[in-house]
SETOR-604844 format. One record per residue: residue in one letter; x, z, y of N, C-alpha, C in turn. Coordinates in pm, whole numbers, plus 50000, padded with zeros to 5 digits. Each point is the difference from the previous one (the first is absolute). Example, Ala and Ser with C-alpha at 12.3 -4.5 7.8 and 13.67 -1.06 7.14 Angstrom:
["A" [51319 50780 49431] [49911 50000 50119] [50090 50000 50120]],
["S" [49965 49928 50105] [50082 50006 50119] [49923 50073 50109]],
//
This chain:
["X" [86584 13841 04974] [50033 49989 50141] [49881 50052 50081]],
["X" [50035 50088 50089] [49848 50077 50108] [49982 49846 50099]],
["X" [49900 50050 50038] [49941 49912 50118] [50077 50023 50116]],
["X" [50022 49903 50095] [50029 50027 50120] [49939 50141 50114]],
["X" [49859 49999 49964] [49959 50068 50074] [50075 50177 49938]],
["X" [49971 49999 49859] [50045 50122 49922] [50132 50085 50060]],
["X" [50071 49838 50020] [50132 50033 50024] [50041 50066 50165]],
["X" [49876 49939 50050] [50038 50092 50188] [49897 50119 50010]],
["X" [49910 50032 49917] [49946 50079 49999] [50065 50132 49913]],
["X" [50083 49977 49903] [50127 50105 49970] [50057 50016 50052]],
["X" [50104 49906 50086] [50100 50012 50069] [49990 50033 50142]],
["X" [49842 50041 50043] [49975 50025 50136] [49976 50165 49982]],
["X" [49951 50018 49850] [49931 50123 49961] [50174 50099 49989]],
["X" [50066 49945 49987] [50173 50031 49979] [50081 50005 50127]],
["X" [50009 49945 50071] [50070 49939 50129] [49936 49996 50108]],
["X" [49859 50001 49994] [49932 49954 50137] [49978 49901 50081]],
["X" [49998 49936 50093] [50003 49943 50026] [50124 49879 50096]],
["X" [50096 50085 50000] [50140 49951 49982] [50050 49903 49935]],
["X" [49921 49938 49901] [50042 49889 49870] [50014 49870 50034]],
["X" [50116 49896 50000] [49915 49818 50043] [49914 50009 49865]],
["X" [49924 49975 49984] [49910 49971 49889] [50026 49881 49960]],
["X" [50039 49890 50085] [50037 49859 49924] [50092 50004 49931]],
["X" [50116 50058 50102] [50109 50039 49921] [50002 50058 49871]],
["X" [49937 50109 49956] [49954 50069 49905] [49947 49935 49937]],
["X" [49946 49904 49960] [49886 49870 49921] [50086 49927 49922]],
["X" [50097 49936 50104] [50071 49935 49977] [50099 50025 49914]],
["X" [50060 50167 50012] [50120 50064 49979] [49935 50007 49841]],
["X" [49879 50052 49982] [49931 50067 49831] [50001 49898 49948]],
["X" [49960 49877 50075] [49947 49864 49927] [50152 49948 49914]],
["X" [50083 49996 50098] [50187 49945 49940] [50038 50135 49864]],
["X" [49964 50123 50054] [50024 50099 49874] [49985 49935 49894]],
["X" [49826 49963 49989] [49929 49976 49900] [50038 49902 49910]],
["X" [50074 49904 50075] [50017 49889 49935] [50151 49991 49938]],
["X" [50115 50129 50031] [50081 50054 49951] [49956 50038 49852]],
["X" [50127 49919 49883] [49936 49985 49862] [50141 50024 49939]],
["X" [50124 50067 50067] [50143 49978 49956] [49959 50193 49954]],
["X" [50053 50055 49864] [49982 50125 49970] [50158 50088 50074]],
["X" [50100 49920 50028] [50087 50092 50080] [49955 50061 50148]],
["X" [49934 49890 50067] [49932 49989 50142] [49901 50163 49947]],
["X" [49923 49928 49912] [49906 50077 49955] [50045 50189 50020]],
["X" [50105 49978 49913] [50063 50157 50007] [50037 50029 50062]],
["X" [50058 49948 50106] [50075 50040 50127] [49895 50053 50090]],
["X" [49901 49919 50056] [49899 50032 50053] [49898 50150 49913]],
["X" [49992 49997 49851] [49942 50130 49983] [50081 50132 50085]],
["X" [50140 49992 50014] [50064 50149 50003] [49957 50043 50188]],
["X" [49972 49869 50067] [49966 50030 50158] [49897 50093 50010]],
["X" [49889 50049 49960] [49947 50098 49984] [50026 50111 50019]],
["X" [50131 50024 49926] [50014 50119 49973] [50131 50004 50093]],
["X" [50070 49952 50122] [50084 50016 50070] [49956 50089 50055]],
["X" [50099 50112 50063] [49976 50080 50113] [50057 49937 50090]],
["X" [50013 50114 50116] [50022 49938 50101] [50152 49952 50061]],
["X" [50085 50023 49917] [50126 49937 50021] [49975 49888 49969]],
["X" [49971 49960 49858] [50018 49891 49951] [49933 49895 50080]],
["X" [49857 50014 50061] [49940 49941 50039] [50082 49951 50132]],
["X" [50067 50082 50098] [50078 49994 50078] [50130 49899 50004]],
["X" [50048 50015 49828] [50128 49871 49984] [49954 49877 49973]],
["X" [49890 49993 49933] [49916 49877 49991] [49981 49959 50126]],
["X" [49955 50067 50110] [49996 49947 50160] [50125 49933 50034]],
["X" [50088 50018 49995] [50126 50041 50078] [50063 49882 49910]],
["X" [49951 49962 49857] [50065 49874 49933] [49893 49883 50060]],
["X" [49880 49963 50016] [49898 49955 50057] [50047 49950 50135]],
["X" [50058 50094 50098] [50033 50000 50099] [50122 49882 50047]],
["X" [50122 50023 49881] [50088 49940 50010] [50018 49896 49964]],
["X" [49859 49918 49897] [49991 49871 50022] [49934 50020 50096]],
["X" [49966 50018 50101] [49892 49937 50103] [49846 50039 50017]],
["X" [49953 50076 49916] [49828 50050 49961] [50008 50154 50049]],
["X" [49952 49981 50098] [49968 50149 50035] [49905 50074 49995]],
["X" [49957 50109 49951] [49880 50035 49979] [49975 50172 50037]],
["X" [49852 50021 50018] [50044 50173 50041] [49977 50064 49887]],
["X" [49985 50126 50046] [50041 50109 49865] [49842 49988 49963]],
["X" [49877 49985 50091] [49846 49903 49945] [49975 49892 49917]],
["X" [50075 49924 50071] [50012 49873 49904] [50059 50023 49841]],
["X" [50109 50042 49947] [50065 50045 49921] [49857 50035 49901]],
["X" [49961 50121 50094] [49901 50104 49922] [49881 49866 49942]],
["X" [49953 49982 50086] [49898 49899 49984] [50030 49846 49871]],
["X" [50126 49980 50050] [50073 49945 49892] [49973 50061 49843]],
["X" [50050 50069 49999] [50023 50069 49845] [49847 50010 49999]],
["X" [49877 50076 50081] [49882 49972 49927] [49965 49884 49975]],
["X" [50029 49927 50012] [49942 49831 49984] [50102 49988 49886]],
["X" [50109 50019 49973] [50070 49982 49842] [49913 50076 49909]],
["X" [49975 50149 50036] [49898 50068 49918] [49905 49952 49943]],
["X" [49891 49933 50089] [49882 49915 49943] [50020 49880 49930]],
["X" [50104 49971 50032] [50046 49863 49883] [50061 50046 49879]],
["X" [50047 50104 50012] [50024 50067 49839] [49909 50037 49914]],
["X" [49879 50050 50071] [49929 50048 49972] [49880 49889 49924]],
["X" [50036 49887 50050] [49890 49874 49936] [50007 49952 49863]],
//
């Protein structure tokens, strides 16, 4: 697991300064503690979405109620990235 600081100092170096960073803390920290290998796989293939896909994932997100921008999304999947990556 990276450090907190690791983790806004990538994700600022990625995104800028646009990021909630708590949010983001919070969001890697719940990844992390994700231990189910279907979750697991589902989350590897987000990576590699383009940009439709990333788009229906919004638009299903949306329709429960979670709205997010096409940033967030992005920023999203890097924060799945680094938890794959641990």
């Amino acid at each position: 697991m990276i450090e907190r600081k690791e983790l806004t100092n990538i994700l600022r170096a990625q995104h800028g300064d646009d990021v909630d960073f708590q949010d983001a803390w919070i969001t890697y920290c719940d990844l992390h503690e994700e231990d189910d290998p279907v979750a697991l796989e589902k989350l590897s293939m987000m990576p590699e979405w383009d940009r439709d896909e990333r788009l229906r994932w919004r638009m299903l997100l949306a329709e429960e109620g979670m709205e997010l921008t096409p940033d967030q999304v992005d920023q999203y999947i890097s924060i799945v990235q680094l938890r794959l990556e641990q």
